[in-house]
Each structure stands twice: as structure tokens, then as C-alpha cells.
C-alpha positions in Angstrom: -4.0 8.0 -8.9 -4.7 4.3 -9.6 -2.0 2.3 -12.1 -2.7 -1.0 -13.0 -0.7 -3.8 -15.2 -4.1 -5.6 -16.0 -6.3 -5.3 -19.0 -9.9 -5.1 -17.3 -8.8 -2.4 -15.0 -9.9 0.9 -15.0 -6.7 2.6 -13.8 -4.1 3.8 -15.7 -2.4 1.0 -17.6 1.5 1.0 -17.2 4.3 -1.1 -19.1 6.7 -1.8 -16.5 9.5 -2.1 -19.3 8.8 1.8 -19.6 7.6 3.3 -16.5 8.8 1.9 -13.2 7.1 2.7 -9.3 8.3 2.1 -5.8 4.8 1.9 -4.0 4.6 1.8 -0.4 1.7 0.2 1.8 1.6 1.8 5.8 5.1 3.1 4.6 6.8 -0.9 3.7 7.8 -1.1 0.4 5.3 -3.9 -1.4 7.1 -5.7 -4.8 4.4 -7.7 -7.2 2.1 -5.4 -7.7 -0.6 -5.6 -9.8 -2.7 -2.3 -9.3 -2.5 0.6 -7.0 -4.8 3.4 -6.0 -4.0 5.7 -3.4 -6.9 7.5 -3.5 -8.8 4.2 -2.0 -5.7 3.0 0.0 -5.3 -0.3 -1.9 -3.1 -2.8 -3.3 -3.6 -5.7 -5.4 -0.6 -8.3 -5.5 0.8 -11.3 -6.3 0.7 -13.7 -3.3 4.0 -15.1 -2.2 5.4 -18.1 -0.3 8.0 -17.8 2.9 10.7 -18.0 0.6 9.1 -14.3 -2.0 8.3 -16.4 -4.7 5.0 -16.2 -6.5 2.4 -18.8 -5.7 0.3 -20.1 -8.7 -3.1 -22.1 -8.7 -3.8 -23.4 -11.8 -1.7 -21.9 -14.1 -2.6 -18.3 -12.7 -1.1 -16.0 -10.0 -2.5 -15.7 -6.8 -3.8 -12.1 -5.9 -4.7 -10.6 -2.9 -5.7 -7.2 -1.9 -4.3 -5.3 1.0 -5.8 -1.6 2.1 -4.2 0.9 4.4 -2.6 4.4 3.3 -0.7 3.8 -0.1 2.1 5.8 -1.5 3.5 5.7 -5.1 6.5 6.7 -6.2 8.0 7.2 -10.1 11.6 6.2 -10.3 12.8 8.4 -13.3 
């Protein structure tokens, strides 16, 4: 399954005021997502500083992407 916050993806677009996830990366829990796919094993999230708070570069988010064996979880 691949669920994505981001217009120009091609997973399944969720409203995290509606549905939430707990999704897990090599079995740690990872916050900031912006799309999943555990079919491929990857993440794409917001880039953080020492302290967890977002980084921005020019007005935007930083991504990055992160691969290894991805778990999602609904929370009802």
C-alpha cells in the first residue's frame, strides 16, 4: 500500500484530519511523513534538526527519503 499527503503522488491520498497511521521504518516509529509504500520499503519525510523540528529551505520543507522494510499502521 502506498499513502501519500502530496498532490503529485500517485498513492493514495489521505487527510490526516480524517485518517491517522503509525508507520514504522526497520521497526522505529518515523513522525513527518509525507508518503509511504511498503511494497517498495520507502519513506519520504520531513527533515528535522537535533532538537525534531522541521527544517525549511526557502519557504519549503526539507524531504528526504529513507528505504528499508516499512510498516503501516491505521489507528482507528
Amino acid at each position: 500500500m502506498r499513502i501519500t499527503v502530496l498532490d503529485d503522488d500517485p498513492g493514495k491520498k489521505i487527510n490526516p484530519a480524517v485518517e491517522r497511521y503509525k508507520v514504522f521504518l526497520n521497526g522505529e516509529e518515523v513522525k513527518h511523513c509525507f508518503t509511504v509504500d511498503d511494497e517498495k520499503g520507502e519513506i519520504v519525510e520531513s527533515m528535522t534538526d537535533e532538537s525534531g523540528r522541521v527544517i525549511s529551505e526557502n519557504s519549503e520543507v526539507k524531504r528526504r527519503t529513507r528505504y528499508g522494510k516499512v510498516t503501516i499502521e491505521r489507528i482507528p
